[in-house]
Backbone as CSV, one residue per row, in Angstrom:
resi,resn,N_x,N_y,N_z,CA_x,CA_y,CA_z,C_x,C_y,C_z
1,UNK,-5.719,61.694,38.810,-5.113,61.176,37.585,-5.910,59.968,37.094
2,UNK,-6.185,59.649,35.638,-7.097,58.720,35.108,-6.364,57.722,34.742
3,UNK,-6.651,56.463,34.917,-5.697,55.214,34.891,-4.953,55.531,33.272
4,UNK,-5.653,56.035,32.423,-5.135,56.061,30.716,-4.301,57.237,31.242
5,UNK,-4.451,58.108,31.623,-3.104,58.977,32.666,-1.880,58.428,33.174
6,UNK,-2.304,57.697,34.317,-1.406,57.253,34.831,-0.531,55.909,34.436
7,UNK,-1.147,55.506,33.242,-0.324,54.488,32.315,0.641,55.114,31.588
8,UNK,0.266,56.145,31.021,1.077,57.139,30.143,2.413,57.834,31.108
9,UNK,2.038,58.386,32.087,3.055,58.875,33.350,4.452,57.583,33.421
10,UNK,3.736,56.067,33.537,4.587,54.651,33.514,5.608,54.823,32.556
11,UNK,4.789,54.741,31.052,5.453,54.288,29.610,6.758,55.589,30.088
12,UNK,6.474,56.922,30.317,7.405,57.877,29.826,8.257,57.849,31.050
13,UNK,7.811,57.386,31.769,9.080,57.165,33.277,10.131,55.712,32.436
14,UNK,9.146,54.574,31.960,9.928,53.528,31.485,11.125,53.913,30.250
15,UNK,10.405,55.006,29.470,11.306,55.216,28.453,12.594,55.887,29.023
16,UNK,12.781,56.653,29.834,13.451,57.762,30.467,14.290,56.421,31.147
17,UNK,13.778,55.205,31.786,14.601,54.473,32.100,15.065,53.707,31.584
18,UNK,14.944,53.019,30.081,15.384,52.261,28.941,16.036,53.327,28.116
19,UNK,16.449,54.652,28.299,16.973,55.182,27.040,16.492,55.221,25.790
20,UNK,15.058,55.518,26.014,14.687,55.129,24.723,13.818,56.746,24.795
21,UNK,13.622,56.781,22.816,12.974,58.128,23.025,11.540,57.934,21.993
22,UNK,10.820,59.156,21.723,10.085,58.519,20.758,10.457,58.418,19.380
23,UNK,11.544,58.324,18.898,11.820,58.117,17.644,11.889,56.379,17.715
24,UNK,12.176,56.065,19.298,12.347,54.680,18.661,11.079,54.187,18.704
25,UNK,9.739,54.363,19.481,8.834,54.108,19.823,8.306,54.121,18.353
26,UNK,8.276,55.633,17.890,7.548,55.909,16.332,8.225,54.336,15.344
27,UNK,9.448,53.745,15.416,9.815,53.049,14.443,10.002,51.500,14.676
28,UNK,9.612,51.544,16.269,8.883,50.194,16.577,7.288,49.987,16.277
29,UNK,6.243,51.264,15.780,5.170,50.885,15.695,4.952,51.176,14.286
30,UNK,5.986,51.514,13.602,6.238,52.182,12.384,5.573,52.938,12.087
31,UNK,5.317,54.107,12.943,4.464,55.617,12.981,5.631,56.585,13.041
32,UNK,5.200,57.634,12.706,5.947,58.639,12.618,5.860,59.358,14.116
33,UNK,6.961,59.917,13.984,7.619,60.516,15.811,6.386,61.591,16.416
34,UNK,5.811,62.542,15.449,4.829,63.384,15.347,3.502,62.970,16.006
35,UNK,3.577,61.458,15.541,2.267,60.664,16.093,2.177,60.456,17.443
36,UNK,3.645,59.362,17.376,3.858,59.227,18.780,3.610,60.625,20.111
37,UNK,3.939,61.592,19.501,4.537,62.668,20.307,2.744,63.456,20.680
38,UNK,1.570,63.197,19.703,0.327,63.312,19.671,-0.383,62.545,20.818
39,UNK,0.060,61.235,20.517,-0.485,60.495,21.412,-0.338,60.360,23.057
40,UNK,0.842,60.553,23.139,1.484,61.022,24.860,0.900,62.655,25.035
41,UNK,0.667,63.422,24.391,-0.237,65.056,24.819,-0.939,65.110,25.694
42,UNK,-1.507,65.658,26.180,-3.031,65.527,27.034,-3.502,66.266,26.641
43,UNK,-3.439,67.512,25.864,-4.477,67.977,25.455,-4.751,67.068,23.556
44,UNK,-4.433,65.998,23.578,-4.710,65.642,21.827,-5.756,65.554,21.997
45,UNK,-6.118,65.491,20.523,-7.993,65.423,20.506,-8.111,63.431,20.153
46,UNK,-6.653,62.792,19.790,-7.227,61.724,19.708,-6.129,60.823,20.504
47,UNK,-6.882,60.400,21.686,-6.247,59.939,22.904,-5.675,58.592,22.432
48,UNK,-4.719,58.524,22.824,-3.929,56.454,22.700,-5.323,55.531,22.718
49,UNK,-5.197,54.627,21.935,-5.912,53.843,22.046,-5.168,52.559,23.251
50,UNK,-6.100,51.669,23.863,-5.602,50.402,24.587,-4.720,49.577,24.047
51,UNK,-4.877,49.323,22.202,-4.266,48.329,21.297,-2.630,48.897,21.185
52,UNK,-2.301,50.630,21.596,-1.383,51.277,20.906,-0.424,51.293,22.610
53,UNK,-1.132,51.027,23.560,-0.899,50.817,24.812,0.202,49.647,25.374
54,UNK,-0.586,48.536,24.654,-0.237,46.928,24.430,1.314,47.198,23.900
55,UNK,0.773,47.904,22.362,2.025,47.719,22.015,3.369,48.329,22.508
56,UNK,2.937,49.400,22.837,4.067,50.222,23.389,4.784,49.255,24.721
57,UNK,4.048,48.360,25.697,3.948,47.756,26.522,5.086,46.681,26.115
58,UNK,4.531,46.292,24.939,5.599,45.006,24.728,7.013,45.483,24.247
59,UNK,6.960,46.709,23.603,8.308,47.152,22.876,9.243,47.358,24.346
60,UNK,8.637,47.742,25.379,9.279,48.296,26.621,9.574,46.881,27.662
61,UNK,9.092,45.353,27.072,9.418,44.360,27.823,8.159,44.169,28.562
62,UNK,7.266,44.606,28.595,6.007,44.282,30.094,4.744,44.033,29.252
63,UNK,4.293,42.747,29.906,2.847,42.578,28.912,1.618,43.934,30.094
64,UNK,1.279,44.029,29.467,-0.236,45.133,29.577,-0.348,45.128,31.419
65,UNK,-0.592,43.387,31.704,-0.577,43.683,33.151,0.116,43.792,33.862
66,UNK,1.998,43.802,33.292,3.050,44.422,34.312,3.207,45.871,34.337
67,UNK,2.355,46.642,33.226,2.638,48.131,33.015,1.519,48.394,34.016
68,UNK,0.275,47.530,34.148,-0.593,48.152,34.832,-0.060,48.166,36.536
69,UNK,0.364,47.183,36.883,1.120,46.901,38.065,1.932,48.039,38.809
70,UNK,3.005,48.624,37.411,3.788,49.381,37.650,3.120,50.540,38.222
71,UNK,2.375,50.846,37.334,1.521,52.604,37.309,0.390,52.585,38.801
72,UNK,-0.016,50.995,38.994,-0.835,50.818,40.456,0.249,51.249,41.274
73,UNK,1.790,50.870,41.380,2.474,51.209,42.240,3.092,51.982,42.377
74,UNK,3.301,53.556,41.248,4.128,54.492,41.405,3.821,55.264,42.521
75,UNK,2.332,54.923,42.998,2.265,55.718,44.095,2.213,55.408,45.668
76,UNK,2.810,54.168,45.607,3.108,53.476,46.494,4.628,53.428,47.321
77,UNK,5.420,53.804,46.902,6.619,53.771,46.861,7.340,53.904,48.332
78,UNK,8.877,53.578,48.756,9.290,53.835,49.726,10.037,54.753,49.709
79,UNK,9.735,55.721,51.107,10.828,57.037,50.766,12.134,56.736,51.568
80,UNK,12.164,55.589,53.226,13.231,55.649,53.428,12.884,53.597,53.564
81,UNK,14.004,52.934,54.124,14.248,51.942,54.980,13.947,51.985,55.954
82,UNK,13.749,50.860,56.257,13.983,50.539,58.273,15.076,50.298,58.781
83,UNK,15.507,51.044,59.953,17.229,50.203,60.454,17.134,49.131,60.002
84,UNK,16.360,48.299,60.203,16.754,46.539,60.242,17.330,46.169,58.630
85,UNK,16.399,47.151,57.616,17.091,46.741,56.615,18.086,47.725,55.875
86,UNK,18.243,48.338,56.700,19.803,49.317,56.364,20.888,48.282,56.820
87,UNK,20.519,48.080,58.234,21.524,46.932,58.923,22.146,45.745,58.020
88,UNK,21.130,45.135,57.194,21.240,44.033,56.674,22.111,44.642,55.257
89,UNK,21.878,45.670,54.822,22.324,46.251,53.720,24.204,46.296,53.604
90,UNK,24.336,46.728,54.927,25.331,46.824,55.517,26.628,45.873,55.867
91,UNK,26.193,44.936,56.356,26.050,43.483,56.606,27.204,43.011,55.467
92,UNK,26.601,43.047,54.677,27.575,42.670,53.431,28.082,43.611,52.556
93,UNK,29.345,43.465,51.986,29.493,44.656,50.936,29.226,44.436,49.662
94,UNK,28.879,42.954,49.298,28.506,42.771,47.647,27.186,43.289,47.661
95,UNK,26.159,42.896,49.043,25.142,43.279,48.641,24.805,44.625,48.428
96,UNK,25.894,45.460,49.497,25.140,46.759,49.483,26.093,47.548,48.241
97,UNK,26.824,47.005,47.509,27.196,47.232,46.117,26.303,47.517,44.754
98,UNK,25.188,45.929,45.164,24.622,45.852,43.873,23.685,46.715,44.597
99,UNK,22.746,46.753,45.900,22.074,47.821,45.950,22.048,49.114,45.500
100,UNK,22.997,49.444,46.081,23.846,50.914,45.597,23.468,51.022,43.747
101,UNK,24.098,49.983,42.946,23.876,50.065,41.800,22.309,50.122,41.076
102,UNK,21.608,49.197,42.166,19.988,49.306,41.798,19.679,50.603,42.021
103,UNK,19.492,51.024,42.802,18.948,52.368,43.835,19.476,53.197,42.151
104,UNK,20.908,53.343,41.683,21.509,54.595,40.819,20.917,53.601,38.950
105,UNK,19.523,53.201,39.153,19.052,52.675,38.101,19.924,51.607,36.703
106,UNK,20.739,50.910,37.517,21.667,49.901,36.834,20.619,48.595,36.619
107,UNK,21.115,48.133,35.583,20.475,46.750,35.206,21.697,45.742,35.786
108,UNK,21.220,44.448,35.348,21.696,43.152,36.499,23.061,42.741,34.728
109,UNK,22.850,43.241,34.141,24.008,43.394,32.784,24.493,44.422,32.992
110,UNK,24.384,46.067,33.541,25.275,46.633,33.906,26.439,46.389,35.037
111,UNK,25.477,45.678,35.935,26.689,45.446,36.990,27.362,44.759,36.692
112,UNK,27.201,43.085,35.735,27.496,42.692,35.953,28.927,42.722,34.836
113,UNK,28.999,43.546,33.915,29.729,44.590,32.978,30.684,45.153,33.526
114,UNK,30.736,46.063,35.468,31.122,46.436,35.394,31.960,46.236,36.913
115,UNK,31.668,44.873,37.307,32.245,44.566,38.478,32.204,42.910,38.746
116,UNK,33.117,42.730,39.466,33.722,41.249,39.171,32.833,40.095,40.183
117,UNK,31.596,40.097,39.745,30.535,39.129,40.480,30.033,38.551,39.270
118,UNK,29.924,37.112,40.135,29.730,36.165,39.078,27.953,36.280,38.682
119,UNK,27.387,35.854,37.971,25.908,36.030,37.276,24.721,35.560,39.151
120,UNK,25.438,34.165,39.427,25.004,33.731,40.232,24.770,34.355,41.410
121,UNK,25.718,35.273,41.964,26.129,36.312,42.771,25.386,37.398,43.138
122,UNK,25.355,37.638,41.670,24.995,38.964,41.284,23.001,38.561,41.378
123,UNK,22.986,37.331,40.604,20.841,37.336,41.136,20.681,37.007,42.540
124,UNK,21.328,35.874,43.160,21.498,36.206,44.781,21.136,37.125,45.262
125,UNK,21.929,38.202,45.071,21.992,39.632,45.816,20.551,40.467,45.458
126,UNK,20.168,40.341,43.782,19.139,40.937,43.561,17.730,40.271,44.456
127,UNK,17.602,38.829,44.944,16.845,38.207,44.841,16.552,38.802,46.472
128,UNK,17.607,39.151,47.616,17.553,39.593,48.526,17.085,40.808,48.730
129,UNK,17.838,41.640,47.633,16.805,43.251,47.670,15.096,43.336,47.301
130,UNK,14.611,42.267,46.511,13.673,41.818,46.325,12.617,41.734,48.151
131,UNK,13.403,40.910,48.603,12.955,40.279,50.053,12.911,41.606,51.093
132,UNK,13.766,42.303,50.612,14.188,43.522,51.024,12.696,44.439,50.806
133,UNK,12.252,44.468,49.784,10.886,45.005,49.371,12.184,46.681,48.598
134,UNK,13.115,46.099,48.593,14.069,47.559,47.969,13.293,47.744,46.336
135,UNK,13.547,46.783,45.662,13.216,46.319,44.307,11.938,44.997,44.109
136,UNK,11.818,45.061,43.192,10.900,43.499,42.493,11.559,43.619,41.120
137,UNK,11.926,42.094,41.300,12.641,41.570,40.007,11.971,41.232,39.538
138,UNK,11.922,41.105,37.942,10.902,40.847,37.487,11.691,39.913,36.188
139,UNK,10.125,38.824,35.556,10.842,38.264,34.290,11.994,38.616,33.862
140,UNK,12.988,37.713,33.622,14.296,38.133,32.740,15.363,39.076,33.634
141,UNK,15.151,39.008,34.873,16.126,39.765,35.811,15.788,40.854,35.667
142,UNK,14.811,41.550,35.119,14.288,43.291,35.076,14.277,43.371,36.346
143,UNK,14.715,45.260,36.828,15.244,45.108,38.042,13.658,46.357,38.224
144,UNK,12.793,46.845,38.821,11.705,47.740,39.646,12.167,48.132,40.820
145,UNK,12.402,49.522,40.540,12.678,49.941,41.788,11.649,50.090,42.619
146,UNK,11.784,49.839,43.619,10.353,50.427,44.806,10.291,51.723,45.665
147,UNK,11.065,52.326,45.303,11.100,53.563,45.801,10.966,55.076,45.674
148,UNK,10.508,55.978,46.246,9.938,57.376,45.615,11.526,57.842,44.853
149,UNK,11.081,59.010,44.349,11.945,59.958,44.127,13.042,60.656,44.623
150,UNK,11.856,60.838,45.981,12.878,61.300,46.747,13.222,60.537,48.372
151,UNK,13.504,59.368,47.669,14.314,58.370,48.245,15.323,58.551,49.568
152,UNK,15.579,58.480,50.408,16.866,59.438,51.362,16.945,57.612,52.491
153,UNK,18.276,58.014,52.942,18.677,56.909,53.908,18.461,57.656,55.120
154,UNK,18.173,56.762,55.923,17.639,57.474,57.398,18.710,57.824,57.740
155,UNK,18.502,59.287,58.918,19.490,60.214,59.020,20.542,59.869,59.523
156,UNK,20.001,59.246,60.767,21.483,58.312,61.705,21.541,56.629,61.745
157,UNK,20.863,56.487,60.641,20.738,54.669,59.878,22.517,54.177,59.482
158,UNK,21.938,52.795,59.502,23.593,52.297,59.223,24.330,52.258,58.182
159,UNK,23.630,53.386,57.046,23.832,53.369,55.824,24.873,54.443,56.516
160,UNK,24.190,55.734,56.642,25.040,56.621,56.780,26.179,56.210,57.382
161,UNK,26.000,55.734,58.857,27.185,55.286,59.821,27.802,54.661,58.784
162,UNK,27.436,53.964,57.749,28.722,53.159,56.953,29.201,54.292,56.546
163,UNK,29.247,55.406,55.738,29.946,55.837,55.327,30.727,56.776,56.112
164,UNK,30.284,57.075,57.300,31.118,58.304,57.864,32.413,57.244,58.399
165,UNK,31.948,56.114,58.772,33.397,55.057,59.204,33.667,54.859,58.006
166,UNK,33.739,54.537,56.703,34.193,53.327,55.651,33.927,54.186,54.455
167,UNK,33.620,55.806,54.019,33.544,56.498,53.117,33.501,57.557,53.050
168,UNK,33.901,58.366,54.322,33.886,59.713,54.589,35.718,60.388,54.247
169,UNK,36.262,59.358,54.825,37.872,59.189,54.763,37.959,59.555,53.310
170,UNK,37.810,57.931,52.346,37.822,58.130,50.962,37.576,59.391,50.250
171,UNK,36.563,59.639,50.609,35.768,60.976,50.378,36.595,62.133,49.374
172,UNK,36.790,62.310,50.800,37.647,64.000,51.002,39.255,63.436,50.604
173,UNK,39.415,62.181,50.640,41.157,62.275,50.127,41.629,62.132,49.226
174,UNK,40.949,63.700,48.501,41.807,64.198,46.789,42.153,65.360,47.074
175,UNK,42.457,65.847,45.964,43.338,67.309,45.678,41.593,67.979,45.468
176,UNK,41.139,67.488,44.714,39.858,68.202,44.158,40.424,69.442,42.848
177,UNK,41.282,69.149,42.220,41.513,69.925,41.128,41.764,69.545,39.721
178,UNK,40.759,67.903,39.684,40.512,67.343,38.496,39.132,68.063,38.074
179,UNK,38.925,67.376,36.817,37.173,67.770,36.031,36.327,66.968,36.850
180,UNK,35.772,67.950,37.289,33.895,67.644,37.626,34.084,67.353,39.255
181,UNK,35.650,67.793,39.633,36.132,67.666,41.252,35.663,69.462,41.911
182,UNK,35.390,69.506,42.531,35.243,70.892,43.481,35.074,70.641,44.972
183,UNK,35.558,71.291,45.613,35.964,71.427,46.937,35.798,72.984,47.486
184,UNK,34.928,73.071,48.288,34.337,74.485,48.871,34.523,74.766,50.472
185,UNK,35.031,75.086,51.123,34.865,75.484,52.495,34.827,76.353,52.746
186,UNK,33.571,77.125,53.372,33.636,78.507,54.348,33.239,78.310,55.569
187,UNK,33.418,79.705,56.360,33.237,79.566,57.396,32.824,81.305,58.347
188,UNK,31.979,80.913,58.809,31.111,82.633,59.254,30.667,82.636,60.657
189,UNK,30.147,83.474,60.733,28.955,83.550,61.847,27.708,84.008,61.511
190,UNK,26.215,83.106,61.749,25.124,83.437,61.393,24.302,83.549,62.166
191,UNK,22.674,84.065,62.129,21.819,84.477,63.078,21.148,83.014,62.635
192,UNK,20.516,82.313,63.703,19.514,81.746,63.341,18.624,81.460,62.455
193,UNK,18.088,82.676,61.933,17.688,82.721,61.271,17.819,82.987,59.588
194,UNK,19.656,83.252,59.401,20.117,83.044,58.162,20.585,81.666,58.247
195,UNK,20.975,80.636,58.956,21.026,79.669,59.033,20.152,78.883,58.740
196,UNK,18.508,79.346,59.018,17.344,78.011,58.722,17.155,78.424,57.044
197,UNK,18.024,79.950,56.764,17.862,80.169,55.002,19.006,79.501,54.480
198,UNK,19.921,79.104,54.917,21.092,78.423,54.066,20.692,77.320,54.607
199,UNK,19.868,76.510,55.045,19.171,74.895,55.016,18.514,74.968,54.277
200,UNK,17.509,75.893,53.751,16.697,75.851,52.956,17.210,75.652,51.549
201,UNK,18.844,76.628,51.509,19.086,76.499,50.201,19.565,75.369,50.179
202,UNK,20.032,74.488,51.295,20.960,73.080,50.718,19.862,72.341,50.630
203,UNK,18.669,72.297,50.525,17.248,71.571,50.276,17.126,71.514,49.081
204,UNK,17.329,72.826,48.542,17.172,72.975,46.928,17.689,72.403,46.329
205,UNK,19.052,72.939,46.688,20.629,71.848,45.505,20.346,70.460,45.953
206,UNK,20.138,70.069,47.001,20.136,68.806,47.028,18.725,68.254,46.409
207,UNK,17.376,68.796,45.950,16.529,68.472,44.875,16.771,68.550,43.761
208,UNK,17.948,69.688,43.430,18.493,69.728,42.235,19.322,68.832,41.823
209,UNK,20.279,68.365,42.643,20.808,67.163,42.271,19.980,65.576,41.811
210,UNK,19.222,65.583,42.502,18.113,64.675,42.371,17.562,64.655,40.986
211,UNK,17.498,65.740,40.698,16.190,66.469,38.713,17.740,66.223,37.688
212,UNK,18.844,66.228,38.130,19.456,66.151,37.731,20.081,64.600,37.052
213,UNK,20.175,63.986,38.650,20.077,62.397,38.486,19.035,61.911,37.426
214,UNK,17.917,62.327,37.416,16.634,61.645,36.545,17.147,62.122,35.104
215,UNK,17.664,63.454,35.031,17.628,63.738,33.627,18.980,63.205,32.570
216,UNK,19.245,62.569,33.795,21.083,61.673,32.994,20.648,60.240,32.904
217,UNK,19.480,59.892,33.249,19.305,58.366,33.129,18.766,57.901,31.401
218,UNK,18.471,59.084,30.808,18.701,58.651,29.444,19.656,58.373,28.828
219,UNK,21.163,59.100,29.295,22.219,58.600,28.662,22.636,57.364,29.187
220,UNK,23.661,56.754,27.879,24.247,55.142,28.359,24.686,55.290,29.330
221,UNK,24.854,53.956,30.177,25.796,54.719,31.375,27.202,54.478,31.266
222,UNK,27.790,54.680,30.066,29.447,54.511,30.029,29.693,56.216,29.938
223,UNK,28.296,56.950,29.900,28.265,58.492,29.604,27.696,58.931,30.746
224,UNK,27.889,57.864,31.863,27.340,58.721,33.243,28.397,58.547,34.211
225,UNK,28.601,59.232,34.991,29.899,59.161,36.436,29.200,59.108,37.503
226,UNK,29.760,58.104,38.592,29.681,58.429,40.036,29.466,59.750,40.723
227,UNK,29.214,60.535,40.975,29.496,61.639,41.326,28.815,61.766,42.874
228,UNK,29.765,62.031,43.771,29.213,62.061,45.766,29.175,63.948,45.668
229,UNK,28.390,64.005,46.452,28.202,65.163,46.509,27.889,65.254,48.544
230,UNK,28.970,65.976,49.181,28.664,66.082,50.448,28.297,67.396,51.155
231,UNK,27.185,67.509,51.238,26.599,69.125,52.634,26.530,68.511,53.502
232,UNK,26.884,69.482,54.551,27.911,69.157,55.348,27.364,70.818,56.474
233,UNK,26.465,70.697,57.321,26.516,72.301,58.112,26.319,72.216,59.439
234,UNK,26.619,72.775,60.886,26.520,72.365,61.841,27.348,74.066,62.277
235,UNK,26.406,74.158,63.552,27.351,74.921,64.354,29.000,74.150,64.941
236,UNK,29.537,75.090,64.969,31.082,74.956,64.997,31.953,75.526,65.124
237,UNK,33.275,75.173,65.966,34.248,75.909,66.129,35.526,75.082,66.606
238,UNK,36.687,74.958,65.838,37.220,74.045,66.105,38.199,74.148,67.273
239,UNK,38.379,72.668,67.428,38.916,72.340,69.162,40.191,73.167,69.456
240,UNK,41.122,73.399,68.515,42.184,74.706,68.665,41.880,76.290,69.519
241,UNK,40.911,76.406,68.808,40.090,77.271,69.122,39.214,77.532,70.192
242,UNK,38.248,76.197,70.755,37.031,76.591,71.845,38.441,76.092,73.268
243,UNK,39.582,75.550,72.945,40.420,75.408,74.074,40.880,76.425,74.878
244,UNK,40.605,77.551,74.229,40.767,79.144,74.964,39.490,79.732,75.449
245,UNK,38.285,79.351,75.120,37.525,79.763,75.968,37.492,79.931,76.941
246,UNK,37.128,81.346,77.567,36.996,81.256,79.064,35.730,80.306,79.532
């Protein structure tokens, strides 16, 4: 990928994360959307200029060398934590609140919009995920995430353990027969080898959920929901049951 590549890859990840599209881009540079939409191509015959770069740069908040920064580091990224800083995550619940909210692409005005921490509190906490190497804050409380895509908490980390003690309960205790609620249980017997194919498929949905996450971060988020999603597979047979074994 060619750095005028991989600047362009930045701007359209940044827009996707500002909600912004190119109509607004076209009417911050007062070009028409057509142009804009020319200039991000790869096959155009007349490539962005550096000056059209700048600008796009500043409309998005980052002078030239924080976009370059960014695009040096998309490929840098972290895919999991270390215990130590799951532990610490843990540790507290404001922090691992606003984490939680960083990680699901919230600004330091969304949270603070939508939960009862004071401003002071609330950069505290950011200033630690920072230390954390989770995020880099940047001018003006802009929040950078530091992490890949496909992001995951270590398997038996204290993230998880938090939730199977302190969110597994919560979880599961609905009816599940509201909107956008579903609740599925089966139960079979499989060969081995249809088993490593129904891992494979919960690989998928669970990437799909992921393409999914990215493609809702354009809407506001008073137009986005929480949504937990738990797979859940293991050989099994419950204790009623293996108590008759011979």
């Amino acid at each position: 990928m060619t750095e005028i590549s991989q600047l362009l890859s930045t701007i359209k990840y940044q827009l996707k994360q500002q909600a912004k599209t190119y109509r607004d881009v076209a009417d911050a540079l007062q070009l028409s959307e057509a142009s804009i939409k020319r200039m991000f191509s790869a096959s155009s015959e007349a490539p962005i200029t550096l000056d059209r770069i700048v600008q796009i740069s500043h409309f998005l908040g980052f002078s030239l060398a924080e976009l370059t920064q960014e695009a040096s580091l998309s490929n840098a990224k972290l895919s999991t934590l270390s215990a130590a800083q799951e532990k610490e995550l843990v540790s507290n619940d404001e922090l691992l609140l606003v984490a939680v909210c960083a990680v699901n692409h919230w600004s330091m005005a969304d949270i603070l919009s939508y939960y009862q921490l004071s401003e002071t509190a609330c950069l505290t906490h950011l200033l630690k995920l920072d230390h954390l190497r989770l995020i880099t804050l940047l001018p003006g409380n802009r929040i950078r995430l530091n992490i890949s895509r496909d992001f995951d908490w270590l398997p038996n980390g204290p993230i998880r353990s938090y939730f199977r003690k302190e969110g597994m309960e919560d979880f599961l205790n609905a009816h599940f027969h509201q909107e956008l609620e579903n609740f599925t249980f089966t139960h079979g017997m499989l060969t081995e080898t249809a088993a490593n194919k129904l891992q494979t498929e919960l690989r998928l949905l669970k990437r799909k959920f992921a393409e999914l996450h990215a493609e809702s971060l354009s809407a506001p988020l008073r137009k986005r929901y929480g949504i937990g999603m738990l797979m859940a597979m293991r050989p099994w047979e419950p204790i009623s049951f293996s108590k008759w074994r011979k």
